[in-house]
KOLGU-4560 file (N, C-alpha, C; in nm, 3 decimals, padded with zeros to 5 digits):
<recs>
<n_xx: -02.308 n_yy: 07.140 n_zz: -00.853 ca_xx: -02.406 ca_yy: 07.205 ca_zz: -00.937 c_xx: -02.515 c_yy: 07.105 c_zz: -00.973 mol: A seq: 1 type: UNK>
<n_xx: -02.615 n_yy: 07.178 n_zz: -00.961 ca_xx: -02.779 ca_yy: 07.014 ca_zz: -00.973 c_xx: -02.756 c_yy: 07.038 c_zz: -01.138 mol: A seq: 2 type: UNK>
<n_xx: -02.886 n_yy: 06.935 n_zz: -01.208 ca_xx: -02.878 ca_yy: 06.942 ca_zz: -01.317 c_xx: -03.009 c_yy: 07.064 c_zz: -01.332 mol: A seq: 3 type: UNK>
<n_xx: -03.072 n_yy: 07.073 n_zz: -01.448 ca_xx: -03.207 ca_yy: 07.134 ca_zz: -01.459 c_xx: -03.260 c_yy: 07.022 c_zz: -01.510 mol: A seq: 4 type: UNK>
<n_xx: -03.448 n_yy: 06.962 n_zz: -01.417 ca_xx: -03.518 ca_yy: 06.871 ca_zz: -01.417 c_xx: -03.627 c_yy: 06.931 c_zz: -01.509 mol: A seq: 5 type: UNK>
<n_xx: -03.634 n_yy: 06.949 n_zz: -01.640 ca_xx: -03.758 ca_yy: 07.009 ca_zz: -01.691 c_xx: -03.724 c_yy: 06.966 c_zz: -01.833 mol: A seq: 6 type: UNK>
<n_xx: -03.831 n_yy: 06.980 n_zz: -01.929 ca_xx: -03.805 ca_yy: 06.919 ca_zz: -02.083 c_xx: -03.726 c_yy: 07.011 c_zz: -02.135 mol: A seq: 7 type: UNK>
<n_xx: -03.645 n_yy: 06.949 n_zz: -02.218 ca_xx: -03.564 ca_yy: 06.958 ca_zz: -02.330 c_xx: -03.587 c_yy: 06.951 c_zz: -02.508 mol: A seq: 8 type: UNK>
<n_xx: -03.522 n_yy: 07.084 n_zz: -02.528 ca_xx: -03.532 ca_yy: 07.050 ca_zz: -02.680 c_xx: -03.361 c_yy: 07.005 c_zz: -02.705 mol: A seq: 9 type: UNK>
<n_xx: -03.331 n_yy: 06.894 n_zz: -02.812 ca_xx: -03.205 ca_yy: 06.883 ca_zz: -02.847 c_xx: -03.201 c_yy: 06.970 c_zz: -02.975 mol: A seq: 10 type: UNK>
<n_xx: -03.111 n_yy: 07.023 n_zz: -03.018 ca_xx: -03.094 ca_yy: 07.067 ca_zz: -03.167 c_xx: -02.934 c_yy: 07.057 c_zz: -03.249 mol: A seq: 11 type: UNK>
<n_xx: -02.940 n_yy: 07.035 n_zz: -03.332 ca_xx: -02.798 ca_yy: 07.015 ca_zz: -03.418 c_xx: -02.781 c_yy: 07.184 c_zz: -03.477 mol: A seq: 12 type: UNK>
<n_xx: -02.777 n_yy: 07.241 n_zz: -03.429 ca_xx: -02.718 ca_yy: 07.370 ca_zz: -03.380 c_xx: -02.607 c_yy: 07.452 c_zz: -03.310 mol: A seq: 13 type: UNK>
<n_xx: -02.544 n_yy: 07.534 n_zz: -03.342 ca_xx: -02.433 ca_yy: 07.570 ca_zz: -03.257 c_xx: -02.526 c_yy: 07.699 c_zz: -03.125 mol: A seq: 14 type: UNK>
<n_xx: -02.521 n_yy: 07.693 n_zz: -02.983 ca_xx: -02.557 ca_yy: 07.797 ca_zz: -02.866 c_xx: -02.561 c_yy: 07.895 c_zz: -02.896 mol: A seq: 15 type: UNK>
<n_xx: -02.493 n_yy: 07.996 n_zz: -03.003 ca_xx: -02.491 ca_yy: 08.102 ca_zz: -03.051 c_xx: -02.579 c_yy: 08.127 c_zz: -03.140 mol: A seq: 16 type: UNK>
<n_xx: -02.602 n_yy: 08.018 n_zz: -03.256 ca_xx: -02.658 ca_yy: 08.040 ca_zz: -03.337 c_xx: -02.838 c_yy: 08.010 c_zz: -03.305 mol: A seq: 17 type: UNK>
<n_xx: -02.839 n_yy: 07.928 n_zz: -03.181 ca_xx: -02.978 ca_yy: 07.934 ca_zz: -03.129 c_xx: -02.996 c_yy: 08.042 c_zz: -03.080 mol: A seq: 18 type: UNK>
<n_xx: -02.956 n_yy: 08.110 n_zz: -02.985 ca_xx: -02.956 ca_yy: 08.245 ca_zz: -02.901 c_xx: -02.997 c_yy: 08.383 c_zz: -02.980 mol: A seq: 19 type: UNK>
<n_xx: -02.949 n_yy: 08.338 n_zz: -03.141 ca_xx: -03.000 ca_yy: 08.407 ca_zz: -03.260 c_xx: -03.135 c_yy: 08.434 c_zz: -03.316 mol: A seq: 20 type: UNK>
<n_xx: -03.183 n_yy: 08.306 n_zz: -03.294 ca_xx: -03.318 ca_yy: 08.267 ca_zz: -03.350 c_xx: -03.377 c_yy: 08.333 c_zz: -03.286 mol: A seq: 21 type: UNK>
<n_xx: -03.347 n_yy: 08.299 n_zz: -03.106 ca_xx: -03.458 ca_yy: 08.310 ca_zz: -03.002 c_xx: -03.445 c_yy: 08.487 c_zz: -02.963 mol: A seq: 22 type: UNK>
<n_xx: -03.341 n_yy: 08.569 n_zz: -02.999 ca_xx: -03.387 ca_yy: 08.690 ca_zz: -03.009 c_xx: -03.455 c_yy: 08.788 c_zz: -03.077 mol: A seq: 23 type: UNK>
<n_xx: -03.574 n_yy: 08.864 n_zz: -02.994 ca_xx: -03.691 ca_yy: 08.927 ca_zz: -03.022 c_xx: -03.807 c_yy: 08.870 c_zz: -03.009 mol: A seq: 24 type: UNK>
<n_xx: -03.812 n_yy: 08.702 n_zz: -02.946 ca_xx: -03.911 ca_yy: 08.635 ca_zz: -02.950 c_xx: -03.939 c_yy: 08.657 c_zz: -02.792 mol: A seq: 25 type: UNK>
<n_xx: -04.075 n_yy: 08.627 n_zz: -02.767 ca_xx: -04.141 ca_yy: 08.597 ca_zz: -02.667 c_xx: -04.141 c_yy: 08.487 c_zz: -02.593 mol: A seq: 26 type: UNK>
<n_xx: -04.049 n_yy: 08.399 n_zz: -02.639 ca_xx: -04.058 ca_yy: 08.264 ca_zz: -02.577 c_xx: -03.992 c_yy: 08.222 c_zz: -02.437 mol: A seq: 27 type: UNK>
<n_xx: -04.028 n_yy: 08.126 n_zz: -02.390 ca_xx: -03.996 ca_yy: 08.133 ca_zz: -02.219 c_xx: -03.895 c_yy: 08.023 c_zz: -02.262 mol: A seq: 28 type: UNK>
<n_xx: -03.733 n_yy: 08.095 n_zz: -02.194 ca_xx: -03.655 ca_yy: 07.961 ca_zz: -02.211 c_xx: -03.556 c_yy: 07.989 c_zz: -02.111 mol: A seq: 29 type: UNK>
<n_xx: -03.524 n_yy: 07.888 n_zz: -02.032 ca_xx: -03.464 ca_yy: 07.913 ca_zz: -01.903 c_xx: -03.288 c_yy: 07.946 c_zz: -01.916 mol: A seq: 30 type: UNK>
<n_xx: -03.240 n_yy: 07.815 n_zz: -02.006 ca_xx: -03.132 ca_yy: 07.846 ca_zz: -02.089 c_xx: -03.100 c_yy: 07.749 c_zz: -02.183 mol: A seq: 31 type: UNK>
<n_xx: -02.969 n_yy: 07.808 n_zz: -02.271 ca_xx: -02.906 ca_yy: 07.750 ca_zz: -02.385 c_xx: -02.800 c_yy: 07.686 c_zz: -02.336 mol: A seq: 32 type: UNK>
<n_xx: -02.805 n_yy: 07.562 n_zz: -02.374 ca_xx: -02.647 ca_yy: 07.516 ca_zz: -02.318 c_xx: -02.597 c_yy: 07.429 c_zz: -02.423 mol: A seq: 33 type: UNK>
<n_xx: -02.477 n_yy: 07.452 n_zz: -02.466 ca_xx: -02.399 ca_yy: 07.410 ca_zz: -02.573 c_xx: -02.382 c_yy: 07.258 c_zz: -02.508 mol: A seq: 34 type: UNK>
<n_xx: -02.387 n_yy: 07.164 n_zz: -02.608 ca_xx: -02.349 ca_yy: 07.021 ca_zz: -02.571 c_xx: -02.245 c_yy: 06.960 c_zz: -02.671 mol: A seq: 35 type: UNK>
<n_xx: -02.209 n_yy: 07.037 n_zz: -02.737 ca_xx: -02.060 ca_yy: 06.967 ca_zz: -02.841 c_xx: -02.066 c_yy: 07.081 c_zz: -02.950 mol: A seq: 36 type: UNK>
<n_xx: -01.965 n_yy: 07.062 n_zz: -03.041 ca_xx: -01.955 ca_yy: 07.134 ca_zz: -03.157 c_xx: -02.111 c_yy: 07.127 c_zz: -03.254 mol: A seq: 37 type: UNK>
<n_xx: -02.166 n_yy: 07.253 n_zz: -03.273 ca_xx: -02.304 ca_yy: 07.227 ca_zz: -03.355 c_xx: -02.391 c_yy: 07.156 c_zz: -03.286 mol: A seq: 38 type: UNK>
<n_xx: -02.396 n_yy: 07.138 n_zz: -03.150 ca_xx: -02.503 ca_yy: 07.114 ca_zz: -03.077 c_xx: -02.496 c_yy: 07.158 c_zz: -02.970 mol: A seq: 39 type: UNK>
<n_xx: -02.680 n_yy: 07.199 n_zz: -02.922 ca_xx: -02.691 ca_yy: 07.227 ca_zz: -02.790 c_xx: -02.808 c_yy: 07.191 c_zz: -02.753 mol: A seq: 40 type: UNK>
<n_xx: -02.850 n_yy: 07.194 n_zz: -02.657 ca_xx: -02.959 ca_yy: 07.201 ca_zz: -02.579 c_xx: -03.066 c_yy: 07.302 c_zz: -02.550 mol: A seq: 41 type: UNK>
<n_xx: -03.170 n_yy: 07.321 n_zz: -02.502 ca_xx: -03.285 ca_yy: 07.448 ca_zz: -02.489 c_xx: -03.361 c_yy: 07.360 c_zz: -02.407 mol: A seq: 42 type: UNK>
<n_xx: -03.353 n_yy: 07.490 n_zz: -02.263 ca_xx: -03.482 ca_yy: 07.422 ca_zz: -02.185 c_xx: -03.526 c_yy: 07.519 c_zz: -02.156 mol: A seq: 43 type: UNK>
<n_xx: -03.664 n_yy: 07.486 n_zz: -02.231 ca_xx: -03.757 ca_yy: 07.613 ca_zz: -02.220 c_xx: -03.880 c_yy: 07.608 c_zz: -02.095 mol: A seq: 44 type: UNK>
<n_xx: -03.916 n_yy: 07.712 n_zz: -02.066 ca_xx: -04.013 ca_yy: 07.737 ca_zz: -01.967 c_xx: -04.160 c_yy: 07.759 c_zz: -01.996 mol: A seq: 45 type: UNK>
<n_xx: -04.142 n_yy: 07.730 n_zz: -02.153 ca_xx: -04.255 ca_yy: 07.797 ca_zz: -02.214 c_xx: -04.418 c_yy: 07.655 c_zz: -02.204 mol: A seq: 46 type: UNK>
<n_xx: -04.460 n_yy: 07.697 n_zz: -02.179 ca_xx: -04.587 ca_yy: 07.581 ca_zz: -02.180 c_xx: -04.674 c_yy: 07.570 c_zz: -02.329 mol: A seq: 47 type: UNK>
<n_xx: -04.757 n_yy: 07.463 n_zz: -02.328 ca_xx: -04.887 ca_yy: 07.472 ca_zz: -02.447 c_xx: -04.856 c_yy: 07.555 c_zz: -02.533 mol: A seq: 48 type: UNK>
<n_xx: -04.925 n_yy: 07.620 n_zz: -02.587 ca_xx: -04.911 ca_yy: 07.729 ca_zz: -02.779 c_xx: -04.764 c_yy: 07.734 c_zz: -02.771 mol: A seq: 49 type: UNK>
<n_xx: -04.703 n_yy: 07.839 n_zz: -02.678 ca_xx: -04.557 ca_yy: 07.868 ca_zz: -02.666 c_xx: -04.443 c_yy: 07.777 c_zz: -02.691 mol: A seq: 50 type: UNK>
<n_xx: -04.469 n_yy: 07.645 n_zz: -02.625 ca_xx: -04.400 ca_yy: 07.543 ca_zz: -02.650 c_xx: -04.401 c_yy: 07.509 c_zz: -02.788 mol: A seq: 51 type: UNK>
<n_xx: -04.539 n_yy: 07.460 n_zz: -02.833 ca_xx: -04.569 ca_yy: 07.457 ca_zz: -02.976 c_xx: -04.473 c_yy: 07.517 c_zz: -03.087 mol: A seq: 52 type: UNK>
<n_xx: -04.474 n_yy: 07.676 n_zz: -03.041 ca_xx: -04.438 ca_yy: 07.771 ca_zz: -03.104 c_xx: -04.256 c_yy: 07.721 c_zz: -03.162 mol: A seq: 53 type: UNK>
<n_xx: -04.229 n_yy: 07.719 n_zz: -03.035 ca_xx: -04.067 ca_yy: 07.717 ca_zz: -02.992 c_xx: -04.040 c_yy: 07.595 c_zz: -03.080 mol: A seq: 54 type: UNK>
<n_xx: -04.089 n_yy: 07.467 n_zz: -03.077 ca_xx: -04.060 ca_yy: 07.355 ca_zz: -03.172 c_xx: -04.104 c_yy: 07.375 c_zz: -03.325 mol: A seq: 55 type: UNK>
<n_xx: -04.190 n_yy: 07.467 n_zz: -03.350 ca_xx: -04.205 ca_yy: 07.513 ca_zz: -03.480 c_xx: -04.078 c_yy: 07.580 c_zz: -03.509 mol: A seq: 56 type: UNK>
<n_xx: -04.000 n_yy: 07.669 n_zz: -03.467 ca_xx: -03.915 ca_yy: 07.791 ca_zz: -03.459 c_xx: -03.812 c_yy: 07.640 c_zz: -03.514 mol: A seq: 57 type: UNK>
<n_xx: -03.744 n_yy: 07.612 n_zz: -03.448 ca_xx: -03.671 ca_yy: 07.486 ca_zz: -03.461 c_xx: -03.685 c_yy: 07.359 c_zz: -03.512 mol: A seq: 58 type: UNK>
<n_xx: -03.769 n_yy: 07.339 n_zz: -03.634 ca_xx: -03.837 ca_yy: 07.214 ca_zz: -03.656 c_xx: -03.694 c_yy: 07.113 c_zz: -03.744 mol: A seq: 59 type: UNK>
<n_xx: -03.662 n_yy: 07.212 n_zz: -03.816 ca_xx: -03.580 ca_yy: 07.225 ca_zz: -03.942 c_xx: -03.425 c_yy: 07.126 c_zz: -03.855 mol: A seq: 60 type: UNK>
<n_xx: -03.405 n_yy: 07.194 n_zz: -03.720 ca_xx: -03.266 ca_yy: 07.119 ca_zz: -03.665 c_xx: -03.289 c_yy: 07.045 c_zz: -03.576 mol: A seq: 61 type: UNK>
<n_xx: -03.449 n_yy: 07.014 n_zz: -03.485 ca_xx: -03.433 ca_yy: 06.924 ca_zz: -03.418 c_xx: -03.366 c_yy: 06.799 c_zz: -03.422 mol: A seq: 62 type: UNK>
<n_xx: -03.285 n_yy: 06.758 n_zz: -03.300 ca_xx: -03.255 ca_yy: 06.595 ca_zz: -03.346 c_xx: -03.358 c_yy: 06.517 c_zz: -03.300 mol: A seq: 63 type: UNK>
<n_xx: -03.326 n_yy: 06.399 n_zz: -03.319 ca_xx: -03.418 ca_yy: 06.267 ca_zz: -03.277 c_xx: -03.372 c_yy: 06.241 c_zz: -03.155 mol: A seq: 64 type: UNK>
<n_xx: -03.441 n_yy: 06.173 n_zz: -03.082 ca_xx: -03.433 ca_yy: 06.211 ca_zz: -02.926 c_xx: -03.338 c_yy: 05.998 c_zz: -02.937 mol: A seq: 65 type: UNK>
<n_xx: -03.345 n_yy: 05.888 n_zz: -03.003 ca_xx: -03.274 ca_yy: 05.833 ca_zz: -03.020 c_xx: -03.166 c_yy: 05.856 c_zz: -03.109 mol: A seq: 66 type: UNK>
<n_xx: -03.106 n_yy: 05.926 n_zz: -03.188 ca_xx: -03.030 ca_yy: 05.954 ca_zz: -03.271 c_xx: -02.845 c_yy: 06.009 c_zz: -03.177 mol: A seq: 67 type: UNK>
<n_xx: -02.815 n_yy: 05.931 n_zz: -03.226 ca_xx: -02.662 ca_yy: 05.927 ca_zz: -03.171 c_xx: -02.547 c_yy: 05.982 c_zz: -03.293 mol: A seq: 68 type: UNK>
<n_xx: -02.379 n_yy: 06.034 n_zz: -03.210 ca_xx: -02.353 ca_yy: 06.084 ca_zz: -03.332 c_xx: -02.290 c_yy: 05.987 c_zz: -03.411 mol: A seq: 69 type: UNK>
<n_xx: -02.311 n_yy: 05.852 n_zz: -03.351 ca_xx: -02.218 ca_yy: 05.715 ca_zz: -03.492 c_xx: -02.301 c_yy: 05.671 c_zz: -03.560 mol: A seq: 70 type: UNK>
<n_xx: -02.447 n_yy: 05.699 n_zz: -03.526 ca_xx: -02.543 ca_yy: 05.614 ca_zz: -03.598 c_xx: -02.565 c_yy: 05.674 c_zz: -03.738 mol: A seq: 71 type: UNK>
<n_xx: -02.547 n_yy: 05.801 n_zz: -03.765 ca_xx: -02.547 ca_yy: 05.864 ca_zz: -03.894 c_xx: -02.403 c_yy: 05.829 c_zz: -03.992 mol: A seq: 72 type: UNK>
<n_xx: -02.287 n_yy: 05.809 n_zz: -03.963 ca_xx: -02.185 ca_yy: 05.769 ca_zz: -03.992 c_xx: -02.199 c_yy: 05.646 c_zz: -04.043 mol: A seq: 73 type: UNK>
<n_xx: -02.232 n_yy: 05.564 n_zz: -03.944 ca_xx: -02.279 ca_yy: 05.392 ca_zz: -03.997 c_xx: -02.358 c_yy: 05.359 c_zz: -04.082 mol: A seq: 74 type: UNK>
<n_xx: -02.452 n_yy: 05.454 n_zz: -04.130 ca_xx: -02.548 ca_yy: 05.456 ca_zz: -04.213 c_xx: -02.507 c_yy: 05.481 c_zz: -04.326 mol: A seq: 75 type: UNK>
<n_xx: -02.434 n_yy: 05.581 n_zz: -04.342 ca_xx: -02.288 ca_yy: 05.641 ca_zz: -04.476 c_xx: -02.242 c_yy: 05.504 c_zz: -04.492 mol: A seq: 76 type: UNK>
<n_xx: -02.217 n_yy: 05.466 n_zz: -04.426 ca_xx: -02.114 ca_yy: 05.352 ca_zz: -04.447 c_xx: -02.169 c_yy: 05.222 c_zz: -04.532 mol: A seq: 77 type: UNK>
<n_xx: -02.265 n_yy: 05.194 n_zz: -04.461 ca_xx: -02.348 ca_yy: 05.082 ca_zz: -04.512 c_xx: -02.423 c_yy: 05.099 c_zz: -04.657 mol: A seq: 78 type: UNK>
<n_xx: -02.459 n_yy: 05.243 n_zz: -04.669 ca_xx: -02.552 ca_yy: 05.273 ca_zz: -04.795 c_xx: -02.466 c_yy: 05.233 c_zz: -04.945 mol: A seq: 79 type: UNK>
<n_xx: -02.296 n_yy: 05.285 n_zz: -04.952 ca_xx: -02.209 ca_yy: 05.252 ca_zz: -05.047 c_xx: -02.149 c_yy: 05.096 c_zz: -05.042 mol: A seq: 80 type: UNK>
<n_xx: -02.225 n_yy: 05.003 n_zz: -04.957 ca_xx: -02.183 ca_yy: 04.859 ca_zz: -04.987 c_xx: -02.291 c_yy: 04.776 c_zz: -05.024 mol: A seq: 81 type: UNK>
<n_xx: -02.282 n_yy: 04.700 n_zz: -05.097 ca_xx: -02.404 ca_yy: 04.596 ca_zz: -05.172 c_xx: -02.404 c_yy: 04.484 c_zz: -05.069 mol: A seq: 82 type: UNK>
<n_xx: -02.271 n_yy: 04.464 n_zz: -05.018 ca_xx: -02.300 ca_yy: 04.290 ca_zz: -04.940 c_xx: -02.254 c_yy: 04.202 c_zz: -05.036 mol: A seq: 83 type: UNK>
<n_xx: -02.211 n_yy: 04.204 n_zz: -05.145 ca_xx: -02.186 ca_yy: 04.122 ca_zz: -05.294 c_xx: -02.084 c_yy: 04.112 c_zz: -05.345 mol: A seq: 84 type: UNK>
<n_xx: -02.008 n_yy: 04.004 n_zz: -05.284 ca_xx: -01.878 ca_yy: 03.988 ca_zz: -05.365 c_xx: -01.871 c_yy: 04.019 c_zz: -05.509 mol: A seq: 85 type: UNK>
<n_xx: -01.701 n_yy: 04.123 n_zz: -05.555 ca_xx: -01.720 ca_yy: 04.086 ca_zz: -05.698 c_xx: -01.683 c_yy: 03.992 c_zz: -05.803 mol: A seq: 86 type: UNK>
</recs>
């Protein structure tokens, strides 16, 4: 099976619950593909305004295109320590 070579939206979303959004809309999207629990993928077909559109629709769950899932954990982690012996 090839991959699909075209842009990507990531979202911290569950496939179902995107498939939600994107019904009744006009938007060009080739498909949804789940990539873990509460995330998936969207590769849309949609060009210029449309595209626009589609990342507006989703602004709220996009992830960060560097954003990993330990790096938010590590960050928890670090925020409740001073570094300061008592």
């Amino acid at each position: 099976m090839t991959s699909i070579q075209s842009e990507r939206l990531d979202v911290r979303l569950g496939a179902s619950l995107v498939r939600r959004r994107l019904k009744g809309r006009e938007f060009g999207v080739r498909k949804v593909a789940s990539v873990g629990r509460g995330e998936a993928v969207i590769f849309p077909t949609a060009t210029g305004q449309h595209l626009r559109e589609l990342r507006a629709l989703f602004q709220d769950v996009l992830a960060e295109s560097g954003e990993t899932a330990d790096e938010p954990a590590a960050d928890a982690d670090r925020s409740g320590e001073s570094g300061q012996p008592s």
